[in-house]
DOLO-674433 format. One record per residue (C-alpha): residue number from 1; x, y, z. Coordinates in nm, 3 decimals, m for minus. Example, Ala and Ser with C-alpha at 12.3 -4.5 7.8 and 13.67 -1.06 7.14 Angstrom:
<drenros>
+------+---------+---------+---------+
! resi !    east !   north !      up !
+------+---------+---------+---------+
!    1 !   1.230 !  m0.450 !   0.780 !
!    2 !   1.367 !  m0.106 !   0.714 !
+------+---------+---------+---------+
</drenros>
This chain:
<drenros>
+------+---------+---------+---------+
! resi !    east !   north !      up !
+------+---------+---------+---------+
!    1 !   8.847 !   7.719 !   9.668 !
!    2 !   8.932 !   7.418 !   9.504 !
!    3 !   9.319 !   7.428 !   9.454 !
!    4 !   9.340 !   7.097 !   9.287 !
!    5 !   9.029 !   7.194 !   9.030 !
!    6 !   9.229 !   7.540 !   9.015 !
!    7 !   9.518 !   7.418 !   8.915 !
!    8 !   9.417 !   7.122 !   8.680 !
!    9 !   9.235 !   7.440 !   8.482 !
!   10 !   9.514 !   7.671 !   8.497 !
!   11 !   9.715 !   7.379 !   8.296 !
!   12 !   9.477 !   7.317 !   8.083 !
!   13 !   9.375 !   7.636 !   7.996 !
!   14 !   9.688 !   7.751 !   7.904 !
!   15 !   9.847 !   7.432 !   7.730 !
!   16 !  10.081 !   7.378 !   8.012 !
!   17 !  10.111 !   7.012 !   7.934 !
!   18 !   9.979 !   6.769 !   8.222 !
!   19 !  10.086 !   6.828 !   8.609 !
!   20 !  10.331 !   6.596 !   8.736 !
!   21 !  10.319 !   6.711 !   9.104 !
!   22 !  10.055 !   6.854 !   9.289 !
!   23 !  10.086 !   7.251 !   9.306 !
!   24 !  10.271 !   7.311 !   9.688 !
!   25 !  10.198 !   7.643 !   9.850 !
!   26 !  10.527 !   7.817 !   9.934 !
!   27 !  10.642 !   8.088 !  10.124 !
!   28 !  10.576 !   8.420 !   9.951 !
!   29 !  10.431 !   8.807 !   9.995 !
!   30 !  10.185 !   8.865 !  10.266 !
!   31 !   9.939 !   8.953 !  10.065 !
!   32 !   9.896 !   8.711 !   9.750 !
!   33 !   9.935 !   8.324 !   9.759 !
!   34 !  10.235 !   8.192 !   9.600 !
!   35 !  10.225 !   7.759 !   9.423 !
!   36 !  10.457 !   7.586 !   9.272 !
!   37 !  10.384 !   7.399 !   9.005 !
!   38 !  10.495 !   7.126 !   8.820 !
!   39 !  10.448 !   7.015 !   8.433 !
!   40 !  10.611 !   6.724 !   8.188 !
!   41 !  10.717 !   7.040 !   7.982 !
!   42 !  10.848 !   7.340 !   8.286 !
!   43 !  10.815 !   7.424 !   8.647 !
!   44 !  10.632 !   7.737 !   8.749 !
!   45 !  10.555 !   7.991 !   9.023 !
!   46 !  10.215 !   8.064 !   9.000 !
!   47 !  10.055 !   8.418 !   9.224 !
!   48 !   9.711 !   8.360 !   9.321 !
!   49 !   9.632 !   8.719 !   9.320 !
!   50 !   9.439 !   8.841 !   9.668 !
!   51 !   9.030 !   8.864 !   9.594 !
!   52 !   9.012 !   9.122 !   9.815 !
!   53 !   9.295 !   9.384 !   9.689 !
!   54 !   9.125 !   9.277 !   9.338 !
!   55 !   8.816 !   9.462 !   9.418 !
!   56 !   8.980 !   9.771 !   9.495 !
!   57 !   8.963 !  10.068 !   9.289 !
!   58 !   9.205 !  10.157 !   9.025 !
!   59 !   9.365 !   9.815 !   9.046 !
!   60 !   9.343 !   9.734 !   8.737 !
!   61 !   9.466 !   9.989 !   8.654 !
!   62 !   9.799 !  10.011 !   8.882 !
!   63 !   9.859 !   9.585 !   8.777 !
!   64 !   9.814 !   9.697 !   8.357 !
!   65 !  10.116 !  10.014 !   8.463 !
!   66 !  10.326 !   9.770 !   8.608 !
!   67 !  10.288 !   9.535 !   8.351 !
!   68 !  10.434 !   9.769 !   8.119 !
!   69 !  10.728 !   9.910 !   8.317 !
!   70 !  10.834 !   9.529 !   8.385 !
!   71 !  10.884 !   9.509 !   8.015 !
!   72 !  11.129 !   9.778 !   8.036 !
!   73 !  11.307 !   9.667 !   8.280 !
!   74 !  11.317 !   9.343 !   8.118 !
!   75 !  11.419 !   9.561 !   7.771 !
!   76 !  11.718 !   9.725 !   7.972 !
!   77 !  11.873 !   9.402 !   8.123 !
!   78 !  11.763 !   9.457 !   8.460 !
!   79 !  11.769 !   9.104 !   8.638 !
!   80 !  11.394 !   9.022 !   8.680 !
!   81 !  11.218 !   8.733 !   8.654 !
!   82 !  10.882 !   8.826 !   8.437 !
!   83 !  10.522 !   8.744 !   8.446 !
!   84 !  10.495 !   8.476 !   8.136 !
!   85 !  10.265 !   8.593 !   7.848 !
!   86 !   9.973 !   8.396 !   7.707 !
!   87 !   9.714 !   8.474 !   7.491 !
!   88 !   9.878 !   8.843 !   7.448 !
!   89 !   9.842 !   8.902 !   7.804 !
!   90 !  10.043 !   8.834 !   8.139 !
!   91 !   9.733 !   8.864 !   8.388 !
!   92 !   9.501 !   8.563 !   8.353 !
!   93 !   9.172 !   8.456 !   8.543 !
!   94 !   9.032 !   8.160 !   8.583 !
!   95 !   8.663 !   8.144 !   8.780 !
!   96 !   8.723 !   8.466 !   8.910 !
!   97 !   9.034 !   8.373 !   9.022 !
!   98 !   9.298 !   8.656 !   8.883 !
!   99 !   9.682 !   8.526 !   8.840 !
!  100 !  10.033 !   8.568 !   8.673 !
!  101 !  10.248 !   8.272 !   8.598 !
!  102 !  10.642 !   8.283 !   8.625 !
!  103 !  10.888 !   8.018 !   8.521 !
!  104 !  11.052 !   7.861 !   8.862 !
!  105 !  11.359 !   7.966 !   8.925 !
!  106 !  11.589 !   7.785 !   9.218 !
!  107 !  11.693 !   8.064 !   9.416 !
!  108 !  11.743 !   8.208 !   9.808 !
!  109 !  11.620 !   8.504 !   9.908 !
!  110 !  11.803 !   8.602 !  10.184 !
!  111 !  11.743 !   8.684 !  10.579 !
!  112 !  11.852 !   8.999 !  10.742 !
!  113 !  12.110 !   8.802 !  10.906 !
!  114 !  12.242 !   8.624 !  10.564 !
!  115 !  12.277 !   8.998 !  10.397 !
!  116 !  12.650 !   9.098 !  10.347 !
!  117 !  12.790 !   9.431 !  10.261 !
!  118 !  12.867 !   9.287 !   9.890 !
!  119 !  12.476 !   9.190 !   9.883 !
!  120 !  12.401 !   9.551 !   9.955 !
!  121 !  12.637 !   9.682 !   9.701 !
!  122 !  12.463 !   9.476 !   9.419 !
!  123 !  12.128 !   9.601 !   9.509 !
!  124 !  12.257 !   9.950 !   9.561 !
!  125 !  12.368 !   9.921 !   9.187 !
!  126 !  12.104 !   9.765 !   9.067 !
!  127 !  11.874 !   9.994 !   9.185 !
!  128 !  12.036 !  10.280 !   9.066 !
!  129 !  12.005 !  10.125 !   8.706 !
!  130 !  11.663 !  10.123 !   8.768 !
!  131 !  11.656 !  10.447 !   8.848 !
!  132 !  11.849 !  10.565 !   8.531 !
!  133 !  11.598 !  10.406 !   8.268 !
!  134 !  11.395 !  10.694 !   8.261 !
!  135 !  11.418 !  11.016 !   8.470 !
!  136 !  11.176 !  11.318 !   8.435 !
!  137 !  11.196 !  11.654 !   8.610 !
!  138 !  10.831 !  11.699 !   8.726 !
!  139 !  10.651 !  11.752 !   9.044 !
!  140 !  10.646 !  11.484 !   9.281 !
!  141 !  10.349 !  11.355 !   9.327 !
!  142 !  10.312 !  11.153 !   9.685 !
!  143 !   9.964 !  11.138 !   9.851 !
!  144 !  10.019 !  11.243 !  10.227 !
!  145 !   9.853 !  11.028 !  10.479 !
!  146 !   9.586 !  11.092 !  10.725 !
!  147 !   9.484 !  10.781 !  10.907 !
!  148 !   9.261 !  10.787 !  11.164 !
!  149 !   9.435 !  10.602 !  11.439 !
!  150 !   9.182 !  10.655 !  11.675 !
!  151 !   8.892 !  10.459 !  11.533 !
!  152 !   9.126 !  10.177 !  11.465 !
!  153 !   9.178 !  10.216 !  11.885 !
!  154 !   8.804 !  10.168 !  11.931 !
!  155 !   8.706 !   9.935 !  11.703 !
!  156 !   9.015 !   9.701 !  11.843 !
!  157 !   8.868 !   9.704 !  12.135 !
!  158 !   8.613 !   9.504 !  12.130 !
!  159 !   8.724 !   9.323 !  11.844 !
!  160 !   9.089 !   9.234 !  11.856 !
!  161 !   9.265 !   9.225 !  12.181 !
!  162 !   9.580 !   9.119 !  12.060 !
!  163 !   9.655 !   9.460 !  11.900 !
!  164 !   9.460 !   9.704 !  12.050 !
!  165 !   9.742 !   9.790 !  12.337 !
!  166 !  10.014 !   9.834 !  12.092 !
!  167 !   9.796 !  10.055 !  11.873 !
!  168 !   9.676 !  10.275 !  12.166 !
!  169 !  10.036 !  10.310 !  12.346 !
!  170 !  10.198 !  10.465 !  12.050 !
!  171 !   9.917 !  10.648 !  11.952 !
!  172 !  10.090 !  10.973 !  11.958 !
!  173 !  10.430 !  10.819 !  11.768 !
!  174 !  10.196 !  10.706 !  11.497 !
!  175 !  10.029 !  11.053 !  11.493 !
!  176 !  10.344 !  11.260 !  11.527 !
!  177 !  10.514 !  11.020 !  11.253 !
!  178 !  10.214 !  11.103 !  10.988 !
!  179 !  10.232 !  11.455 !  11.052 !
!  180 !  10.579 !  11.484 !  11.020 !
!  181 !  10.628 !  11.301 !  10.702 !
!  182 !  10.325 !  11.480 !  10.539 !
!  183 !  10.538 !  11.801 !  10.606 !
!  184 !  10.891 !  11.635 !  10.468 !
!  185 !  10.724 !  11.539 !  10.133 !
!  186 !  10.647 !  11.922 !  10.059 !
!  187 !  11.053 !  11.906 !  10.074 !
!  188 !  11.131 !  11.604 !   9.808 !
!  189 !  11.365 !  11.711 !   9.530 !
!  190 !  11.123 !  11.737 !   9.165 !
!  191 !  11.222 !  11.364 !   8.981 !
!  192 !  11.059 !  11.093 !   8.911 !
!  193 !  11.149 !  10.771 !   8.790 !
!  194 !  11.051 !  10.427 !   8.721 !
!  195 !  11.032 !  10.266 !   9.108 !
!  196 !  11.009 !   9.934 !   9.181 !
!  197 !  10.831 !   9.944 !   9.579 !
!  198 !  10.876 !   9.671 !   9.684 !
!  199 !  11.235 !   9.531 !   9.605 !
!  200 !  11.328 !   9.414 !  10.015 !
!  201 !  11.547 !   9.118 !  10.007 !
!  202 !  11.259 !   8.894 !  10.049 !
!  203 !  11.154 !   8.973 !   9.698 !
!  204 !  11.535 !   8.928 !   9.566 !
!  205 !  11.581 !   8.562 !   9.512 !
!  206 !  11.997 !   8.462 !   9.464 !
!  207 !  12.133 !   8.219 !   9.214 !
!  208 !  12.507 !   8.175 !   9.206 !
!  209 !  12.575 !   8.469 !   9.415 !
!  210 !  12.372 !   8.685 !   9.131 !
!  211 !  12.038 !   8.862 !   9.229 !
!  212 !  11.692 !   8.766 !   9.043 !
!  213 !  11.376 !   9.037 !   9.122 !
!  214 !  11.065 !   8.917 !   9.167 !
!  215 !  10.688 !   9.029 !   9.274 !
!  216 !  10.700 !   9.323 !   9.022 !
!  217 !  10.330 !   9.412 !   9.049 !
!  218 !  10.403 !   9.710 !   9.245 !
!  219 !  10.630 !   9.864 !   8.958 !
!  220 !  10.467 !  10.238 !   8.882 !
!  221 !  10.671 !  10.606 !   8.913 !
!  222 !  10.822 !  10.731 !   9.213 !
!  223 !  11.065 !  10.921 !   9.382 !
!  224 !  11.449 !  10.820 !   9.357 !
!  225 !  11.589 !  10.955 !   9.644 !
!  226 !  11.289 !  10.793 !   9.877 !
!  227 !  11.301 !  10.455 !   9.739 !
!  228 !  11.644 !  10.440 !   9.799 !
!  229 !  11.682 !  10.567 !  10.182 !
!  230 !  11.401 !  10.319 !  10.206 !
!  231 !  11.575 !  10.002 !  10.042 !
!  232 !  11.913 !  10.085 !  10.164 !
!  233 !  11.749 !  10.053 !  10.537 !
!  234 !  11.644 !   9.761 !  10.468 !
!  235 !  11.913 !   9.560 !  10.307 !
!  236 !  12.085 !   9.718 !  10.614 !
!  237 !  11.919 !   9.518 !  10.917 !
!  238 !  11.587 !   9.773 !  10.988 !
!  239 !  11.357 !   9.488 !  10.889 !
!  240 !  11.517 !   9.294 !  11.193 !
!  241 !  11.533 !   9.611 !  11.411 !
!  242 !  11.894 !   9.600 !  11.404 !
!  243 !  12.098 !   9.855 !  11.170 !
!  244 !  12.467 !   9.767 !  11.001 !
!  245 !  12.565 !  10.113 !  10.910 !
!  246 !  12.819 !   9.963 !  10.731 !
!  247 !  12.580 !   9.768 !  10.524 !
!  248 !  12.347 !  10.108 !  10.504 !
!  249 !  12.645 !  10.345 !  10.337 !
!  250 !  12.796 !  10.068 !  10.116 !
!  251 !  12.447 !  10.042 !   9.951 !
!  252 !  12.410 !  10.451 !   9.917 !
!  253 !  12.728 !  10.500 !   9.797 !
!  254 !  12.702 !  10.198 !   9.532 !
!  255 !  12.339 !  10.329 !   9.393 !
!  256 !  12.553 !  10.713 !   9.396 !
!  257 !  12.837 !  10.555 !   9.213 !
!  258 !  12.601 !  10.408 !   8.913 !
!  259 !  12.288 !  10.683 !   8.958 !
!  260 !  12.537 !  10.995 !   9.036 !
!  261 !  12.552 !  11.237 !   9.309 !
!  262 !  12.274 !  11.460 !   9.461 !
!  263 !  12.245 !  11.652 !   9.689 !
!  264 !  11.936 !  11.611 !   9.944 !
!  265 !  11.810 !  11.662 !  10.313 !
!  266 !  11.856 !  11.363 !  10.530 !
!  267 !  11.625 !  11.503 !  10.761 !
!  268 !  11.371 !  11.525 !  10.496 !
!  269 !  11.439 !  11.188 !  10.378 !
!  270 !  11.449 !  10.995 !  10.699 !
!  271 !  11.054 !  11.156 !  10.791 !
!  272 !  10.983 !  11.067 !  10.456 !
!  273 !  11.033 !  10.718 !  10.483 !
!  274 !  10.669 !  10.659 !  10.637 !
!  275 !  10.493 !  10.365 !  10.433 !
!  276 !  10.517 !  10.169 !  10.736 !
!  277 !  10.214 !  10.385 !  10.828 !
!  278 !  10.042 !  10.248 !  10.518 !
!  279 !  10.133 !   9.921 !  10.581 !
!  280 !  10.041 !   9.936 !  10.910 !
!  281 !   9.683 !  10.043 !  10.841 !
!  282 !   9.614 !   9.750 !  10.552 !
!  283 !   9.760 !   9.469 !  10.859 !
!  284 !   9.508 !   9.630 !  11.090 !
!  285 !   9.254 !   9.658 !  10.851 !
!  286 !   9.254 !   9.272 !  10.836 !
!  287 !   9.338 !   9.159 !  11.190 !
!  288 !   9.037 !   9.362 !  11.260 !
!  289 !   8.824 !   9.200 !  10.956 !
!  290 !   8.748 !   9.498 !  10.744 !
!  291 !   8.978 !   9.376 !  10.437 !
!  292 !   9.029 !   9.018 !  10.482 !
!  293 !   8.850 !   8.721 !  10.386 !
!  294 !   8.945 !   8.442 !  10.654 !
!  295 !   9.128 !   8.384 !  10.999 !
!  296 !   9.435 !   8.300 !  10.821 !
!  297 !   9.473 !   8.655 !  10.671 !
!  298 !   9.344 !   8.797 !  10.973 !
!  299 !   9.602 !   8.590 !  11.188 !
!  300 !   9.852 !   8.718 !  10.942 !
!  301 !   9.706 !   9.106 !  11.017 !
!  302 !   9.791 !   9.047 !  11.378 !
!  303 !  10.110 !   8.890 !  11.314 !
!  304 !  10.213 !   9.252 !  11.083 !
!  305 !  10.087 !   9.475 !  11.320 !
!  306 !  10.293 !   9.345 !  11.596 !
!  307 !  10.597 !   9.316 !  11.346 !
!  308 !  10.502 !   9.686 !  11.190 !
!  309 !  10.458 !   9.867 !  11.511 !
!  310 !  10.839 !   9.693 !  11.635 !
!  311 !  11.033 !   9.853 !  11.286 !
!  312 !  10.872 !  10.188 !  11.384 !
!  313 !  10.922 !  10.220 !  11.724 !
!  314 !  11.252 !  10.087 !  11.609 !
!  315 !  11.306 !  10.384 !  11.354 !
!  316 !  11.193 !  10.657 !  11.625 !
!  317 !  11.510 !  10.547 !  11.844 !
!  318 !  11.743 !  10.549 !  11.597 !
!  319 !  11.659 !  10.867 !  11.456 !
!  320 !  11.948 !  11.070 !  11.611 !
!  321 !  12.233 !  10.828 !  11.568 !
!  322 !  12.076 !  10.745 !  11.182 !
!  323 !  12.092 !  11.137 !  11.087 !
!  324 !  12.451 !  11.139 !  11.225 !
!  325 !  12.564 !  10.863 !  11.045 !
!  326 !  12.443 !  11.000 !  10.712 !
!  327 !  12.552 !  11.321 !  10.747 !
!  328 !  12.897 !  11.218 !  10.784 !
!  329 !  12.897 !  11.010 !  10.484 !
!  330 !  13.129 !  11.071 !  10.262 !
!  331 !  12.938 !  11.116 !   9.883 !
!  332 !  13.201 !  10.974 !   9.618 !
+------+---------+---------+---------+
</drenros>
């Protein structure tokens, strides 16, 4: 791909006046490329959306579901930065290129090691607004996974070394872990609201000690009580394999303060919390070349699979002194 051509049409095409400076690749999600890009009349983010996830099925789908909740969000004063609108529509393509365009905003998202208690309080609150735009008493509807570790083992084998080891040493945690959390979900409290998926503090950017949301596209309907034990992990130090339960009940008890008490299994919860597993798969899926288009996603595969397989051998060890620290929690 042409980034310059890209880029000089992206302008064009939508009347952004004339680039200034060069788009610059930045740091972003794993899976879509992130530029920013600079015009005489605004700065912009610009998400080259991944060709590969494009071609999967129902994605057009999922993108035009979160596309709508994000204007709801925006419509309740939740603090998100929005995919820009032009021509009627937020997703654009280009040459069979498919993107969304955001106005730049100078913020920090922060590292595990940067998060403070008062950083997991805000989320914890903000969350729990969220959570309170729209709640419906239905079924809960989670697809249980059933991943075939094993034919990820062989085909590593002989084509990716670097994983292969890791994959086939855990083999039964990863099986025991799926099985287990299929079972939990049959437990999961009947609600359903708006969710956002994916709102780690990578995807929280900070400007004057106030949080902006970003990478919406995964917006769709979910499960309160799971998205929570899930975010409130990691805002608490489980992305860097290091839990501040301190950090973990000031965000629950925040989110309970705003979204109001409940009563739930934290057994149930914590075997629950298994989209690691799903995650896992997609990294192995390109570091072994079956969804990836180059070496630099399928370096970036190996890199997640070493990274996934640390947060849930990680979780496993935990598990005892996690369940006791929740269960003593005091619910305001």
């Amino acid at each position: 791909m042409d980034i310059d051509k890209m880029f000089n049409d992206i302008v064009n095409e939508l009347e952004l006046g004339f680039t200034i400076v060069s788009a610059e690749r930045v740091t972003g999600g794993y899976m879509h490329k992130m530029y920013r890009l600079e015009t005489n009349i605004g700065k912009y983010a610009v998400k080259l959306l991944n060709p590969v996830i494009m071609k999967r099925p129902d994605v057009f789908k999922n993108y035009e579901i979160a596309e709508c909740l994000e204007n709801k969000l925006q419509a309740n004063n939740i603090p998100i930065i929005p995919a820009l609108i032009f021509n009627g529509k937020k997703m654009q393509c280009i040459s069979n290129q498919y993107f969304y365009v955001f106005d730049w905003v100078d913020g920090k998202a922060l590292t595990s090691q940067e998060i403070e208690q008062k950083h997991c309080e805000i989320i914890g609150e903000v969350l729990a607004k969220i959570h309170k735009i729209e709640q419906k008493n239905e079924i809960f509807k989670r697809n249980e996974i059933n991943i075939n570790w094993d034919s990820y083992i062989e085909i590593a084998t002989d084509k990716c070394h670097e994983i292969v080891g890791l994959l086939r040493d855990n083999r039964e945690l990863l099986y025991k872990s799926q099985d287990e959390g299929n079972a939990a979900l049959k437990n999961i409290p009947n609600i359903t609201v708006i969710s956002n998926g994916d709102m780690d503090s990578k995807n929280v950017l900070w400007v004057d000690g106030k949080p902006k949301i970003i990478d919406l596209e995964c917006l769709n309907c979910g499960n309160p009580y799971m998205e929570l034990f899930q975010l409130a992990l990691c805002w608490s130090g489980y992305e860097h394999c290091q839990i501040n339960y301190e950090q973990l009940i000031a965000f629950l008890k925040s989110y309970i303060q705003v979204f109001g008490k409940f009563i739930v299994d934290w057994k149930d919860l914590y075997s629950s919390n298994f989209g690691r597993l799903e995650w896992l798969e997609y990294s192995v899926k390109r570091a072994l070349m079956i969804e990836c288009e180059n070496e630099e996603e399928r370096q970036l595969g190996i890199g997640q699979v070493i990274e996934t397989m640390a947060h849930i051998i990680y979780y496993d060890l935990i598990r005892d002194e996690l369940l006791s620290k929740l269960e003593k929690m005091i619910i305001p």
